[in-house]
C-alpha positions in Angstrom: 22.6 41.0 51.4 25.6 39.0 49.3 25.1 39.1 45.7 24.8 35.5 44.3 25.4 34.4 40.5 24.6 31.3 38.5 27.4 29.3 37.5 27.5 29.4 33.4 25.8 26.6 31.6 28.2 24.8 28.4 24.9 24.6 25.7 25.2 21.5 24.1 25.0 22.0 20.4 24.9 18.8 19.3 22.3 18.2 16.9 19.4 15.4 17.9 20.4 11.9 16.1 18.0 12.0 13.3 17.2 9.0 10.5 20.2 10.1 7.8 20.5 7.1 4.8 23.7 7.1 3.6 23.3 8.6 0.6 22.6 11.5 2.8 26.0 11.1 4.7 27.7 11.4 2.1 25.8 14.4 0.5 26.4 16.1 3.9 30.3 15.2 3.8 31.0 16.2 0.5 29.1 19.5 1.7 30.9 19.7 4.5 34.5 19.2 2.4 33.5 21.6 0.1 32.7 24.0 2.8 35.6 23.9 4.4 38.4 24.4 1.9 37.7 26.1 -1.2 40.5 23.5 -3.3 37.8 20.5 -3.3 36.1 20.5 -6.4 33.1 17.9 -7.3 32.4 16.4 -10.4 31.4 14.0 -12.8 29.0 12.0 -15.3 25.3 14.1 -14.0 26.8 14.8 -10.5 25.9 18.7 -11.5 22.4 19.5 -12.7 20.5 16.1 -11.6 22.7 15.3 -8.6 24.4 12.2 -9.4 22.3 9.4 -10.4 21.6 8.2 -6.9 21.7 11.8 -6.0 24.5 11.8 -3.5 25.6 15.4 -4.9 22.0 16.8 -5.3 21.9 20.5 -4.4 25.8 20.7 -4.4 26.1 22.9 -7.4 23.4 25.0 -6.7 25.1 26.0 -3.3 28.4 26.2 -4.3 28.5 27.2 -8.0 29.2 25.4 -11.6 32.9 26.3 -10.6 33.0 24.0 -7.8 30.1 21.4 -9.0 29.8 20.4 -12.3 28.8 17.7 -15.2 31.4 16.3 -17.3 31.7 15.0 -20.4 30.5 10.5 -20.7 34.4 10.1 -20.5 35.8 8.1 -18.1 39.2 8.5 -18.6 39.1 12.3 -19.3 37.8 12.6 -15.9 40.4 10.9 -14.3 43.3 12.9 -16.3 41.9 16.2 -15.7 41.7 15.3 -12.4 45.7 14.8 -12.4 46.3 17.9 -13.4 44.1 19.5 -11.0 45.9 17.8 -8.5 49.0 18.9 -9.3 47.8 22.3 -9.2 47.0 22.4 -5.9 43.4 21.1 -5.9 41.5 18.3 -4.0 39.1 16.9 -6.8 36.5 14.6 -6.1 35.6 12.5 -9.1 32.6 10.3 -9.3 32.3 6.9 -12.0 28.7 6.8 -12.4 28.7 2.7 -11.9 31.9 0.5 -11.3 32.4 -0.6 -14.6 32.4 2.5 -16.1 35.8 3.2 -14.3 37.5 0.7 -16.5 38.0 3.2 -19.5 39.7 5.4 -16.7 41.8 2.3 -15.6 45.1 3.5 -17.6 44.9 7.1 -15.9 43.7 5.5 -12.6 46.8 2.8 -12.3 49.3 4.0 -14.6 49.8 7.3 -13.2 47.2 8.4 -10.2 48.5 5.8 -8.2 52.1 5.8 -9.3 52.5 9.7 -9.1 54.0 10.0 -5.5 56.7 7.0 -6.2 57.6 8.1 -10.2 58.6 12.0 -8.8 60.7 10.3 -5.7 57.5 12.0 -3.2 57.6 15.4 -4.8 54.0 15.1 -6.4 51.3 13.8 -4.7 48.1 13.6 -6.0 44.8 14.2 -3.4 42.3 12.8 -5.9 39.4 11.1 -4.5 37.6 8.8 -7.1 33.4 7.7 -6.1 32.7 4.3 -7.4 29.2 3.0 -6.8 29.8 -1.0 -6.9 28.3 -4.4 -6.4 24.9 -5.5 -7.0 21.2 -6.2 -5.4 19.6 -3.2 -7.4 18.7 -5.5 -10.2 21.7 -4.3 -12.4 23.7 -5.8 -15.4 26.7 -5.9 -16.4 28.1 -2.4 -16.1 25.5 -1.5 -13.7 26.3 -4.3 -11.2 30.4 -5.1 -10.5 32.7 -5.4 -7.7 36.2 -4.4 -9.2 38.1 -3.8 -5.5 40.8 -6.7 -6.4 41.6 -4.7 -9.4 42.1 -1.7 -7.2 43.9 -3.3 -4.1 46.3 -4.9 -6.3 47.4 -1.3 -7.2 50.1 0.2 -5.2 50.2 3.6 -4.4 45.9 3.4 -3.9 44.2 3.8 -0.9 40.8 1.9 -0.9 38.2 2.6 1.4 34.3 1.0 1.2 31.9 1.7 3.9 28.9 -0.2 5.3 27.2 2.6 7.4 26.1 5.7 6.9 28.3 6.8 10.2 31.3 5.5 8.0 30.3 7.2 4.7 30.4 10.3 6.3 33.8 9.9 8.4 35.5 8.2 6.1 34.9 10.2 2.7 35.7 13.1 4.8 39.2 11.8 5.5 40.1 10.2 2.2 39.2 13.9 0.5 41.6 15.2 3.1 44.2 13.0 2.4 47.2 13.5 0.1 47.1 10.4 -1.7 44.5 9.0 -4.1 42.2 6.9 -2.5 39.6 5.0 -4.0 36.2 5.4 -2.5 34.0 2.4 -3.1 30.4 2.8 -2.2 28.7 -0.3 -2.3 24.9 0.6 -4.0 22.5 -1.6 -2.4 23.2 0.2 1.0 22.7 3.9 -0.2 19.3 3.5 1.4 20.2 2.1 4.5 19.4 4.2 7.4 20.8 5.1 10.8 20.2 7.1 13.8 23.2 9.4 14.1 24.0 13.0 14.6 26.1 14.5 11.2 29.1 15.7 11.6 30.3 12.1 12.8 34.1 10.9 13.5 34.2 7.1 13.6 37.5 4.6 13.2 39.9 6.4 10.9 40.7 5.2 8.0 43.1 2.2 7.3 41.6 0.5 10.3 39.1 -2.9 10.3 36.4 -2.5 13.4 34.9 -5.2 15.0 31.3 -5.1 14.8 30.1 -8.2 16.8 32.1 -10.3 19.5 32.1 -14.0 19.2 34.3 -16.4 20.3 34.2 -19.6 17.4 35.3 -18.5 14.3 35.3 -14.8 12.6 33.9 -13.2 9.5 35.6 -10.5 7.4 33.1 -8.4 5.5 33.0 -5.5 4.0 31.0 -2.8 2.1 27.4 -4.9 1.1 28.3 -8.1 2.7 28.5 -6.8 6.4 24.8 -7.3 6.6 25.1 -10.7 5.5 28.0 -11.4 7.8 26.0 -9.8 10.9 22.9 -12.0 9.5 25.0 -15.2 10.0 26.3 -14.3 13.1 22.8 -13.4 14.6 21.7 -17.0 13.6 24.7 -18.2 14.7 23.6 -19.2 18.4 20.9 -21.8 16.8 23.7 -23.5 14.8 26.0 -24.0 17.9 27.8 -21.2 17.1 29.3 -18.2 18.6 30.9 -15.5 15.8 32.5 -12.7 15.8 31.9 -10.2 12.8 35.0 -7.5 11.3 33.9 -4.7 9.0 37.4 -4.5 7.0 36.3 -0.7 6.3 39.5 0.0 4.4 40.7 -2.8 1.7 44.1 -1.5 1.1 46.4 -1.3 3.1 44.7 -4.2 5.4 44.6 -4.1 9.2 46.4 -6.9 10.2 46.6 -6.0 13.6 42.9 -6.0 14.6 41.8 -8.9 12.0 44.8 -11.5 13.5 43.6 -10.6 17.1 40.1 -11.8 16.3 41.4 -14.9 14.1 44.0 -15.9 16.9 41.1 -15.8 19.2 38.4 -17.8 17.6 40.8 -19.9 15.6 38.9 -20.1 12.5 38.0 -17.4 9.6 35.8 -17.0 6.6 35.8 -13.9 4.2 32.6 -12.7 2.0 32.4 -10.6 -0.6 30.1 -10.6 -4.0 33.1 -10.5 -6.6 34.2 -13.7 -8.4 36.2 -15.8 -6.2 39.1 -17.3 -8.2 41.7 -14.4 -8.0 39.1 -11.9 -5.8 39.8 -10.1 -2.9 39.2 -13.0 -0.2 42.2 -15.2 -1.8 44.4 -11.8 -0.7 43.0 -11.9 2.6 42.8 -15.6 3.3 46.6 -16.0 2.1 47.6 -12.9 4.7 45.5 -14.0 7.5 47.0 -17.4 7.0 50.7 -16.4 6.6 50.7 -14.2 9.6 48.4 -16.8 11.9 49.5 -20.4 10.9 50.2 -21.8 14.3 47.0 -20.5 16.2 44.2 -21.4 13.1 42.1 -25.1 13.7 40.9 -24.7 10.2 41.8 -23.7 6.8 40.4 -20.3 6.0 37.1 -19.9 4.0 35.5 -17.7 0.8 32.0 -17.3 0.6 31.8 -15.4 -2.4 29.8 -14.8 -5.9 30.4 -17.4 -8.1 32.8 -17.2 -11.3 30.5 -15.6 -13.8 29.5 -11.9 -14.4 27.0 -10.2 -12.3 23.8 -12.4 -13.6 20.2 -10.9 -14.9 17.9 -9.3 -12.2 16.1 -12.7 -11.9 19.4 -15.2 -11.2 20.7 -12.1 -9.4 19.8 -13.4 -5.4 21.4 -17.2 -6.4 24.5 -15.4 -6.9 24.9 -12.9 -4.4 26.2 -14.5 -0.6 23.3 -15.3 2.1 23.8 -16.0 5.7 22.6 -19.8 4.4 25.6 -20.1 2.5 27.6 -18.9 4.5 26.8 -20.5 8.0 26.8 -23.9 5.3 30.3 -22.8 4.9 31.1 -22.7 8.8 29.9 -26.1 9.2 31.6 -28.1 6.8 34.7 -27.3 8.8 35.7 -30.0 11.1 34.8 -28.8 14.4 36.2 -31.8 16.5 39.9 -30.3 15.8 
């Protein structure tokens, strides 16, 4: 009789996809970072005890200890400067600004010397200091509850900035900007915290620093980012009834920009538009629009397009869905280009 053996089985431990918002993403991630090296520290304006205000770090400081997790003083800018000197000391902090606007008291810390720390020592201090900021609108917020400062932050050298659209991204990406060794501001956009996806955590997407296109098209292409992607993908789903095939990038990382991947798509389709909610005159499309043009003259039919909030604050709950960008406006936008050109 020959003896006979069963050839071993590889168990898959991959966990089922499950319905993970991405608030939950990036619960997990910060968990997960945490976890894994014992130099991240969390904190912040009621990131502690209640778990952050849209409870991204609920049940953090309970698992890992006040030392780790904990509530700080309703000062901006001290947050950022202790978070220097943490930095320097070896740590990874991960600071959160409760709403966008309430980062501006923390803007002198944040430009003058978190993003300038690396060039003013010649490269011999750099500073991994992740900074949270919850930003645009669509929860019915005013004011300081409802901004979109990014073109304050990409027109910051030495800043790394990062906004997701997925929970799949909010979990790979603030994973690698906490590991990185430069500050990198982390802009979660608030009206997708409760967006949810089917996905198995931990997830590696794209890294960082690179735009992904979402949807393939072949007559123009939309740049979005953050809470506009949705609107982008709307337009571009309706786009077929309109005559219209687009193509749809998620920028994913603001600063520095992916020129590569957004000027294959533009010298494909020949035409681009870029949305975002922030004020147009001087916002973050004018950046783009001027780089995409520079770089892509020869090969564009059109001149390139913002669809954008208009140039007045963040307006009351009621005005709030006149000011934000719709698929209408912005598939109005496509077709007031010339397309017999």
């Amino acid at each position: 009789m020959t003896a006979t053996t069963d050839a071993p089985t590889t168990e898959d431990t991959t966990p089922a996809p499950t319905s993970v918002t991405m608030t939950k993403a990036l619960n997990q991630a910060l968990r997960d970072s945490l976890a894994e090296d014992e130099n991240v520290v969390v904190y912040g304006e009621d990131v502690g005890r209640l778990g952050g205000v849209f409870r991204v770090t609920e049940g953090l400081r309970k698992e890992f200890g006040p030392e780790r997790v904990w509530d700080s003083p309703l000062a901006e800018s001290g947050i950022a400067g202790t978070a220097i000197g943490m930095a320097m000391a070896g740590m990874r902090p991960v600071i959160e600004m409760q709403f966008d606007a309430y980062a501006y008291p923390a803007f002198e810390q944040i430009v003058s010397h978190i993003a300038k720390m690396r060039n003013r020592t010649k490269g011999r201090i750099s500073l991994p200091i992740t900074i949270r900021i919850p930003y645009a609108g669509d929860i019915g917020g005013v004011e300081h509850h409802s901004d979109s400062s990014e073109a304050y932050w990409t027109s910051t050298p030495g800043l790394t900035v990062v906004t997701p659209s997925n929970p799949a991204d909010a979990y790979s990406l603030l994973r690698e900007s906490i590991a990185s060794d430069d500050p990198v501001i982390f802009m979660e956009p608030k009206s997708r915290y409760w967006m949810k996806d089917k996905l198995s955590l931990p997830v590696t997407t794209a890294p960082m620093n690179r735009a992904e296109v979402i949807r393939e098209g072949t007559d123009a292409t939309l740049l979005a980012y953050g809470p506009t992607v949705r609107t982008a993908l709307e337009a571009a789903e309706a786009g077929p009834e309109h005559g219209l095939s687009i193509e749809v990038i998620d920028l994913r990382t603001l600063s520095p920009f992916d020129d590569e991947t957004v000027s294959a798509s533009v010298r494909k389709t020949g035409r681009a538009a870029v949305i975002h909610e922030a004020a147009q005159f001087g916002g973050y499309g004018a950046e783009v629009a001027a780089r995409v043009t520079e770089r892509n003259f020869t090969y564009l039919a059109a001149p390139i397009l913002r669809v954008t909030g208009f140039d007045v604050p963040y307006p009351s709950p009621k005005l709030e869905e006149y000011y934000l960008p719709t698929a209408e406006r912005v598939l109005d936008a496509l077709e007031s280009w010339d397309w017999d050109l």
